[in-house]
N, C-alpha and C positions, 0 to 999 in steps of 0.2 A: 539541438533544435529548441528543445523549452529553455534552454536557456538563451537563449538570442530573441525567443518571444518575449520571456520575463525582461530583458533588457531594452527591447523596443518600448512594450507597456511601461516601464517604469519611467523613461526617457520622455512620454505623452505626457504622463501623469503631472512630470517637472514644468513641463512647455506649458501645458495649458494652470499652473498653480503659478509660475513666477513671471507668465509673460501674459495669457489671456484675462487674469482675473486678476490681475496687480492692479493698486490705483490709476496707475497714469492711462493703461489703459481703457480702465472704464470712464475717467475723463475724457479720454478720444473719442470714446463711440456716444456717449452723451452729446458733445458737442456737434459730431457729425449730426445729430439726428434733432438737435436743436439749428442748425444752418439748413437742414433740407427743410424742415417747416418753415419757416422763415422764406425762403426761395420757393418754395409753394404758395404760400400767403402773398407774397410780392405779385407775383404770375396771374394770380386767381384777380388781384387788384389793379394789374394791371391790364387787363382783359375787360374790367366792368370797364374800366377809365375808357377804353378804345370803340366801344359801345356806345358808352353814352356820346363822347365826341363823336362819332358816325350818324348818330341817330342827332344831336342837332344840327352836322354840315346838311341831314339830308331836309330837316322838316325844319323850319318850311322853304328855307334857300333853293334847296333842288327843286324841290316840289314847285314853284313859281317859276323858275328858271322853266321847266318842263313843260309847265301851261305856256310860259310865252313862245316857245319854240315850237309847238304843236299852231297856236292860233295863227302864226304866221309860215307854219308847211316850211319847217325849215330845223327838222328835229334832226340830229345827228350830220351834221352840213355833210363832213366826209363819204355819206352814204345816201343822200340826199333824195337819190332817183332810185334806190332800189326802197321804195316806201313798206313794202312789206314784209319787209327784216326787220321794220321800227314801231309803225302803226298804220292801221289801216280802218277806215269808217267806210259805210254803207247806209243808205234811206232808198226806202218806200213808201209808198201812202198808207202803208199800217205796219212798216218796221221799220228800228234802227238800229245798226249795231255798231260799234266802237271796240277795237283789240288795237293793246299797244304793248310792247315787247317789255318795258319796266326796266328792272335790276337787270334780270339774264342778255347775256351774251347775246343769244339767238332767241328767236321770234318762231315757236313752234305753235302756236295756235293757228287755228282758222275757223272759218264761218263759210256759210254759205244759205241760202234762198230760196224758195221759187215765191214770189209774191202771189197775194189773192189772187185768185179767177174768182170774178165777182159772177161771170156767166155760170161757168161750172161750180163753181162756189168750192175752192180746194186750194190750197196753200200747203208748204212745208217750210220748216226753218230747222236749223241745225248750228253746234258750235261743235267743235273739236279739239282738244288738249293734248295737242303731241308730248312725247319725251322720249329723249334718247336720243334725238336729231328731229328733223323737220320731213323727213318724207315719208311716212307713218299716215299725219294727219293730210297733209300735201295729197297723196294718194287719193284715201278714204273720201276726200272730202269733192273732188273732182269724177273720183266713179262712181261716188255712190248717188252723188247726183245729178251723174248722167243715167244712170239702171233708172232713177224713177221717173226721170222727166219719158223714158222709154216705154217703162210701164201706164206712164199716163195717156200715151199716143194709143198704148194697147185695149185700153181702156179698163186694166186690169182689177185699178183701185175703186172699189165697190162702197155703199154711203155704209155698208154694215160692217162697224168695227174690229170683228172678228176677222172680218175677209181683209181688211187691211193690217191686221197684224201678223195674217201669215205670210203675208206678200212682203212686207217689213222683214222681216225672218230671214226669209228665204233670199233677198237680196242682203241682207247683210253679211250671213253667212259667205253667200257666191264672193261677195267685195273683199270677206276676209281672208280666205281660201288664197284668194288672185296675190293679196298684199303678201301673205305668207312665203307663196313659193317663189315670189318674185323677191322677196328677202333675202331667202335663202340663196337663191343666186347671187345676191348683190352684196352676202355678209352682213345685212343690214339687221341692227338690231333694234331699231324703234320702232315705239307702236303709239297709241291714242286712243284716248276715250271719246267717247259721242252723245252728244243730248240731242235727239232730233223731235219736231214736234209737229204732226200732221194734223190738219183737220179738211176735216169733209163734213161739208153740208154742217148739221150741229153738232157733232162731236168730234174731242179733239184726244188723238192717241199720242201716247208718251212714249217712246223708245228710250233706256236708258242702258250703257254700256261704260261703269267706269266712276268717276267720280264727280264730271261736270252736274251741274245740277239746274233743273227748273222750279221755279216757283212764280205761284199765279197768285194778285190782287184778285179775291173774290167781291163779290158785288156788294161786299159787308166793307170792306176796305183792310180785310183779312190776309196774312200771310198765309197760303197754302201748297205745302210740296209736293210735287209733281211727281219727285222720282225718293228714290234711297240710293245716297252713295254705297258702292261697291268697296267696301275698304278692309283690308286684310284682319283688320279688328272684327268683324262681327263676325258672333259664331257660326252662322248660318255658312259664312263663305271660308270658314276656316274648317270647317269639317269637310266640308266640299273638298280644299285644296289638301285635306290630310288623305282623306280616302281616296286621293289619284294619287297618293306617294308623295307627296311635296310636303311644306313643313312652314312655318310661319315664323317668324323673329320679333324683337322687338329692341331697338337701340335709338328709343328717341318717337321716333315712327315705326309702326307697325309692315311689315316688308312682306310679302312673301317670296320666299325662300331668302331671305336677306337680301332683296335688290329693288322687288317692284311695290310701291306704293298703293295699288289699285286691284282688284284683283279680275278685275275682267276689262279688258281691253281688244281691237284692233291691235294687230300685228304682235309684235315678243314673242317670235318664232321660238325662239331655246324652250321658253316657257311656256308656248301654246303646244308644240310637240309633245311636252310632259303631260297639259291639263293641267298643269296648277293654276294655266289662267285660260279662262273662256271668253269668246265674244257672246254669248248669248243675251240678248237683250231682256229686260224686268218691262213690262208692258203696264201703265195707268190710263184708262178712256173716260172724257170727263163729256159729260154735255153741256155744251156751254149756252143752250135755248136757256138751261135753267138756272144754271150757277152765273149767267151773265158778267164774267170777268173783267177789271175796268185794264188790265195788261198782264202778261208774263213776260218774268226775267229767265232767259238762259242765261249761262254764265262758267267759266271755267272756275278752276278752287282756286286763281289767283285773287278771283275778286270774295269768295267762300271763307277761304285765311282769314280775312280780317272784317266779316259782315256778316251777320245773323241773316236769317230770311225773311225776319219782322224790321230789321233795319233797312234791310235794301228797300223792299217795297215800300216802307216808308219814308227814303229817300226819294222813289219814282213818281210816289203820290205827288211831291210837293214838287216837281220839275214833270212832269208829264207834257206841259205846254210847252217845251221849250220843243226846240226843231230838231234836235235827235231825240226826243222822247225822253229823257232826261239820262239814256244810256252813256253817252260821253261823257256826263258829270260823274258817276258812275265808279267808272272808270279810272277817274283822274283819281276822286278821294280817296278809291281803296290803295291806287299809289301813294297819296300823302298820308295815307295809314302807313306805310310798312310796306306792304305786299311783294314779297319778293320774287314772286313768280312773271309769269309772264298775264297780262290781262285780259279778257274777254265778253263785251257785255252784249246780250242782246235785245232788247226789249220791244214785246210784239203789244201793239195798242189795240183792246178790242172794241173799245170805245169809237175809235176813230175809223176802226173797220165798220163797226154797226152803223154808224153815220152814212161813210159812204155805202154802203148795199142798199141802203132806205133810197138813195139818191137814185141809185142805180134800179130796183127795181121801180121807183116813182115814173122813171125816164123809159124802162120797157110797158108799162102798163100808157102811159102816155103814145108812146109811138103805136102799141095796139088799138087803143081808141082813135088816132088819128087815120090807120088804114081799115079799122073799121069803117069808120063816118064817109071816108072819098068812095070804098066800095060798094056804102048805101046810095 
């Protein structure tokens, strides 16, 4: 037996002195390892080369090709009539908003509305940031503003900001609950963040869920944000997401649990079941009698990716006249930035709101003086 061992060992001992450690072989593995950096250096260069070529087919060839096709409603011909897989715009007399699908495939944003009541004196506005598919935001964005237009019949929404934040709460909650279990039935695994923006009388509440974000032109001509993204980087939402058991990553973008970019969302049932992610909303009330805002931008982070919140508003300043409120412009350049997301802008004028209410209550004090004077 030790002699069959001593013979083995002695037989390794030959292999590896006359065949692993002889010249020619270490010229082999030299060479091998001179050709794989080589064929990595090639890879790594030709990767920049594929880049840059992409990046000038798209700027500015695409990017005009995109405006012409948009100014004449004839963006993607093959799909022509289904316009809201591509882009979709909206106006009011004191909003406008502009979402267009971009780089991605599918078109998971949405918006939605209620314009002023100049009588009641109450508005909301809202954008939405689907992911994972389209019927997340699809959802949310259709019941959660039918629950308020309900609440508003009920007369529920009070001038004091508190009472409208729990009201806010409690239908978000109820909207999320619904998308949840009707997920689960459907397998469906998308969900959506939400920037909604109510005001009543002079103060205007912030709802924030996720990463879309608001920021207001204050009456200084000032960038002011409205909300804090929700994003798996801050520690505030990373303790949160540790002490419910979940765990955070980081490969480029910060994830949690290695999947979701956001850490509080509408729907992502796997992950709302856990609690690594909440829909609970981050609440800001501003008064705008005092801070008199000349507009805010909502906005998804397709237009965020590649715009500060001192840039945007200083883009909206210098197009506020134009007829969307300068939000379609918006829109387009944070495409001929880059933007590889899907886009979304919305921009509420308070300027041109404050005009018309002036207008408006001028025209009720007028009509009182007038059935005054006949019933004298």
């Amino acid at each position: 037996m030790a002699y069959t061992l001593s013979r083995i060992l002695a037989t390794g001992v030959f292999f590896v002195r006359d065949w692993l450690f002889c010249p020619e072989s270490v010229a082999i593995f030299v060479a091998f390892l001179f050709f794989f950096n080589v064929l990595r250096l090639l890879r790594a260069l030709f990767i920049c080369f594929c880049r840059w070529k992409y990046k000038a087919e798209v700027a500015p060839t695409a990017a005009y090709k995109l405006k012409d096709a948009l100014a004449s409603n004839h963006l993607y011909e093959e799909d022509k009539n289904d316009y809201r897989r591509h882009f979709h715009e909206a106006k009011s007399h004191d909003m406008a908003a502009f979402s267009i699908r971009g780089r991605r495939k599918t078109m998971e944003d949405r918006f939605n509305f209620i314009s002023h009541n100049f009588q009641n004196n109450h508005s909301v506005y809202a954008v939405f940031d689907g992911h994972g598919g389209e019927f997340a935001a699809e959802y949310i964005e259709e019941q959660l503003f039918s629950s308020i237009r309900k609440e508003f019949v009920q007369g529920s929404f009070q001038s004091d900001p508190d009472m409208v934040k729990q009201v806010l709460t409690s239908l978000i909650r109820t909207v999320d609950a619904q998308l949840v279990c009707l997920s689960m039935d459907r397998f469906d695994l998308s969900g959506s963040t939400g920037i909604i923006v109510f005001q009543k009388a002079n103060h205007i509440t912030v709802a924030n869920i996720g990463d879309s974000r608001a920021v207001m032109c204050d009456t200084k001509g000032h960038a002011v944000a409205l909300s804090t993204d929700h994003k798996p980087s801050d520690p505030k939402e990373q303790q949160r997401i540790v002490d419910a058991g979940g765990f955070v990553t980081f490969n480029g973008v910060w994830r949690v649990a290695g999947v979701l970019a956001t850490s509080r969302a509408f729907g992502d049932y796997p992950l709302k079941q856990r609690k690594f992610v909440t829909v609970e909303p981050d609440f800001q009330v501003y008064d705008i009698k005092e801070s008199r805002p000349h507009f805010i931008i909502l906005a998804t982070d397709g237009l965020w990716d590649v715009f500060s919140n001192e840039d945007a508003v200083q883009f909206i300043k210098e197009r506020l006249d134009e007829p969307h409120f300068g939000a379609k412009s918006l829109a387009l350049q944070a495409y001929y930035r880059g933007s590889l997301d899907n886009i979304t802008v919305m921009v509420i004028n308070f300027k041109k709101k404050r005009s018309l209410q002036r207008r408006f209550d001028d025209k009720q004090k007028k009509q009182l003086a007038d059935e005054t004077n006949e019933a004298t």
